[in-house]
N, C-alpha and C positions, 0 to 999 in steps of 0.2 A: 851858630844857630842850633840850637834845641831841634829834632827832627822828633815831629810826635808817633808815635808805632804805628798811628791809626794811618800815617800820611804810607808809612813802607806797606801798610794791607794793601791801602786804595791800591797803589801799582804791581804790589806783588799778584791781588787779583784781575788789574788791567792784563798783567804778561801771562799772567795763568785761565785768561778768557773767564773767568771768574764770576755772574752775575751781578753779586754784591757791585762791584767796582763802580756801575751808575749807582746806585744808591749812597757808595762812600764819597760821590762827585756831589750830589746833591744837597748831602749833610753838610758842605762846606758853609762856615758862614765868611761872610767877606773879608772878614781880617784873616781866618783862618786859611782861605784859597791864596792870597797873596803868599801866607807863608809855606802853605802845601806846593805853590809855584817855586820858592824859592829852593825847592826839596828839589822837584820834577827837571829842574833846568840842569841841578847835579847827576840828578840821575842820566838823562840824558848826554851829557860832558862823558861817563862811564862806559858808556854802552857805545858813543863816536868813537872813542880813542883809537879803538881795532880798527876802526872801519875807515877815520880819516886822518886819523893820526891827532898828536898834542896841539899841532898846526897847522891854520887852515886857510885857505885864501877866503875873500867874496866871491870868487869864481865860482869856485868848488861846495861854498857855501849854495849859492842859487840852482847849480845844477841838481845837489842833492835834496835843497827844497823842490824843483821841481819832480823830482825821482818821487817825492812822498806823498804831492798831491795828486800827481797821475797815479801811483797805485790806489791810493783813496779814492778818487773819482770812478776808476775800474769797479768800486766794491759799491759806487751811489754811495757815499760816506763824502756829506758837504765839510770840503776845508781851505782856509784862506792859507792857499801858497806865500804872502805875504807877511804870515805872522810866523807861518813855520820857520820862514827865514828870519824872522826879529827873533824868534828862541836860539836859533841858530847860531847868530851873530855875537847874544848875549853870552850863549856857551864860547865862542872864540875869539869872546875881547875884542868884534871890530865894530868899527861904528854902528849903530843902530838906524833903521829905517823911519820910524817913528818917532822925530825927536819933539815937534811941537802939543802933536797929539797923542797921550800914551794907549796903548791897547788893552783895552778890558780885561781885568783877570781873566774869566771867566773864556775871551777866547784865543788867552797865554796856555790854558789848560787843556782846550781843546788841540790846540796844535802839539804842543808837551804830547799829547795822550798819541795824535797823530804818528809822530815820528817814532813812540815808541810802540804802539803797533807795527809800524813798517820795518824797526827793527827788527822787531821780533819774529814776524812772519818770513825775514829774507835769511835768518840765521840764526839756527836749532839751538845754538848754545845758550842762545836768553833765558830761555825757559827752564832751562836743567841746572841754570848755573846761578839763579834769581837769589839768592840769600849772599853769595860772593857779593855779586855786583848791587844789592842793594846798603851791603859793608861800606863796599866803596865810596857807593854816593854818600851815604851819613858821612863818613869820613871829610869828601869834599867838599860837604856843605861846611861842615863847622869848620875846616880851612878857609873858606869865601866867606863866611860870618860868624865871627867866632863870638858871638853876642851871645 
């Protein structure tokens, strides 16, 4: 998959606390979030790998969805612990939570945006190191869809 520059801004200015970042959310249009999601989900795969490794159980999967939405909720920032876990899940190839009813782009991106805030906030290296690991995700996407 094509990764569009404007998708690396959005998160390069989500991890850089950036303003723009809701305005580059906003700009999405629906075909375009779908495909910025399929960006965010790589990105996020990049940014676990240190943190839980290439492989991951459902366990380990739900503890650290819950770890994201209690820091979120700490900060009054509304997030469904449940979708963090469907990004989650989708990053480690296990079954999906969501099979009958799918979850709105719009809140794949808020949980996406979620976990990679909580990444960033619990480990300095995100921020300093955001052009590496934004390499990476491009890399990973067009591995996952090489469309």
């Amino acid at each position: 998959m094509r990764v569009e520059p404007r998708f690396r801004d959005q998160i390069r200015c989500l991890v850089l606390r950036d303003r723009r970042a809701k305005a580059l959310d906003e700009a999405l249009s629906p075909g375009d979030r779908i495909a910025f999601n399929g960006f965010l989900v790589s990105f996020v795969a990049v940014l676990l790998a240190p943190r839980l490794g290439d492989r991951c159980g459902i366990e380990e999967l739900v503890v650290f969805s819950d770890e994201v939405a209690a820091a979120h909720r700490a900060e009054r920032r509304p997030v469904n612990e449940f979708v963090v876990e469907e990004v989650l899940r989708e990053v480690y190839g296990v079954p999906l939570l969501f099979l009958t009813v799918p979850v709105p782009p719009r809140s794949v991106s808020a949980a996406g945006a979620a976990i990679v805030r909580y990444l960033n906030h619990t480990d300095s290296t995100v921020a300093a190191d955001i052009d590496r690991i934004l390499d990476a995700a491009v890399e990973l996407s067009r591995r996952r869809d090489p469309r």
